[in-house]
C-alpha positions as CSV (number, residue, x, y, z in Angstrom):
1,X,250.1,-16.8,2.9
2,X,250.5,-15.4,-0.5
3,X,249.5,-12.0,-1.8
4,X,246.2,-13.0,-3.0
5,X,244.8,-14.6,-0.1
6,X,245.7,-11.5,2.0
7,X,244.8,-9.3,-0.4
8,X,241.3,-11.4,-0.7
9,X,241.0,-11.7,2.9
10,X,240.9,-7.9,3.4
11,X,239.0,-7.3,0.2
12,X,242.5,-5.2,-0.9
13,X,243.2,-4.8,-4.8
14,X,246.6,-6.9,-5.3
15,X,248.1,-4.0,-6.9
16,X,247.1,-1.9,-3.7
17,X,249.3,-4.7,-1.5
18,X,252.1,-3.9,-3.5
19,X,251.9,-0.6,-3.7
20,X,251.7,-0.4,0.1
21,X,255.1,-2.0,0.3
22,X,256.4,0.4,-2.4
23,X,255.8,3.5,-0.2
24,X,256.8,1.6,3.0
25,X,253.1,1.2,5.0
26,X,253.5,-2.6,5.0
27,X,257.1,-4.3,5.2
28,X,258.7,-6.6,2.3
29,X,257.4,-10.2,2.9
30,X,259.8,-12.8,2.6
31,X,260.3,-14.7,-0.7
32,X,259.4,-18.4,-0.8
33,X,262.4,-20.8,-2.9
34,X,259.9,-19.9,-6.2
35,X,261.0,-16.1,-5.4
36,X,256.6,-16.1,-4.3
37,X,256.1,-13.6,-1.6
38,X,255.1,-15.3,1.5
39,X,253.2,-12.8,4.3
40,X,252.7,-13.4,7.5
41,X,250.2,-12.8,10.3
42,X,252.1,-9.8,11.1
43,X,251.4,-8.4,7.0
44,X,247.7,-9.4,7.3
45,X,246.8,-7.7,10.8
46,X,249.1,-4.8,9.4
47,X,247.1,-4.0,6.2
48,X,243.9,-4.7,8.1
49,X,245.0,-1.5,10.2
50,X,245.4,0.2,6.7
51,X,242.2,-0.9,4.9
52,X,240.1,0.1,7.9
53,X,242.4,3.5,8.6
54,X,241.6,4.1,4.6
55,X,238.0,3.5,4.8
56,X,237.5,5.3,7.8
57,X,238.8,8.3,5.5
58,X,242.7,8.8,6.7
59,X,245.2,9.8,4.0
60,X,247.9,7.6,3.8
61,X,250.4,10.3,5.6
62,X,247.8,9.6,8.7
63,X,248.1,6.4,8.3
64,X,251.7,6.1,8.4
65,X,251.8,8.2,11.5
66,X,249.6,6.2,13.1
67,X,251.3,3.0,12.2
68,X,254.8,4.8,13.9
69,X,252.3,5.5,17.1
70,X,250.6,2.0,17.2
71,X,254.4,0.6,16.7
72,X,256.0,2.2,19.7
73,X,253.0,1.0,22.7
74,X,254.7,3.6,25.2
75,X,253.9,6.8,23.2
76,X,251.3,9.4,24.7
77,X,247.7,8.5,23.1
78,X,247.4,12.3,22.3
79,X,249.4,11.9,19.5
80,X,246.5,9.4,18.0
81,X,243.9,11.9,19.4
82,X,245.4,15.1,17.4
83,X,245.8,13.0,14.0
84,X,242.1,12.3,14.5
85,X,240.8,15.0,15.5
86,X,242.5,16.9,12.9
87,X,240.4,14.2,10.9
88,X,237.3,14.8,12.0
89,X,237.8,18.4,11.0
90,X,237.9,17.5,7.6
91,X,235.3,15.4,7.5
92,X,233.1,18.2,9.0
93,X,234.2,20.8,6.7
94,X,233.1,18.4,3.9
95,X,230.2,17.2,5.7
96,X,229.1,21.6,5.6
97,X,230.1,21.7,2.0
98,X,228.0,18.8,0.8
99,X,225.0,20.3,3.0
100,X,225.4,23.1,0.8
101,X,225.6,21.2,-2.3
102,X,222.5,19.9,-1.9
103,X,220.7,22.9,-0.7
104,X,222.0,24.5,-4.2
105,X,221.5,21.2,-6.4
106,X,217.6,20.8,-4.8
107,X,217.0,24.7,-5.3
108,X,217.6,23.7,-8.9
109,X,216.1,20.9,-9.1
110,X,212.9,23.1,-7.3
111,X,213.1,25.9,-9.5
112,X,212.8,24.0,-12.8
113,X,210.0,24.2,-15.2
114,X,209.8,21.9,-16.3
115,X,210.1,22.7,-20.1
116,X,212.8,22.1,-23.0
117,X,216.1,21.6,-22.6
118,X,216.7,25.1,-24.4
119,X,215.0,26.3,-21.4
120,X,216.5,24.2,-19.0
121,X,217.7,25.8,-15.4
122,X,220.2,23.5,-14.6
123,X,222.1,23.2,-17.8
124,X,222.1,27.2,-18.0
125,X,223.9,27.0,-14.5
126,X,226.0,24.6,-15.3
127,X,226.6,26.0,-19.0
128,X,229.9,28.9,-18.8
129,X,229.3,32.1,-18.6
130,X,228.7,34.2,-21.8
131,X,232.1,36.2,-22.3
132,X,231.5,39.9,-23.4
């Protein structure tokens, strides 16, 4: 299969292919006698662990840990556990930041009267302070 066909079949940016086997997530295809790369099903269930890994939010350091766990079938699942968990974390720390981004951005929006822009709430907060 060629680079576009896997990169179309997990709706992956060429340029993103390549660039995973730059940094090592996914391994050099071989090279057809027109010097083409030529994946196999091995490259396309391999950056379908990526693209899903990525959506779901992982870095790409998580992701190549994970790939080294899912690699070696015999390692301890708490390895996968801790990379997730440490994850999920993240994702409610930024879940609690956004809740109060939105409490502050609807307070705003609340507390606007709804007048000029002179007299606008929102652009005054978001304007810099006044130096002395």
């Amino acid at each position: 299969m060629k680079i576009g066909e896997m990169a179309s079949a997990t709706r992956t940016n060429i340029e993103t292919v390549r660039y995973y086997e730059k940094i090592g997530l996914l391994p050099p295809p071989a090279r057809n006698t027109a010097n083409y790369r030529e994946y196999g099903p091995e490259h396309l269930a391999r950056l379908s662990f990526i693209r899903r890994a990525r959506d779901l939010g992982f870095t790409l350091d998580q992701v190549r840990e994970l790939l080294g766990l899912s690699d070696d079938r015999k390692k301890s699942c708490a390895a996968v556990d801790a990379i997730a968990t440490t994850h999920l974390a993240e994702i409610n720390r930024k879940i609690t930041d956004l809740q109060a981004l939105r409490g502050e951005l609807s307070r705003l929006i609340g507390d606007c009267r709804k007048g000029t822009v002179a007299d606008c709430l929102i652009l005054e907060t978001l304007a810099p302070a006044r130096l002395a």
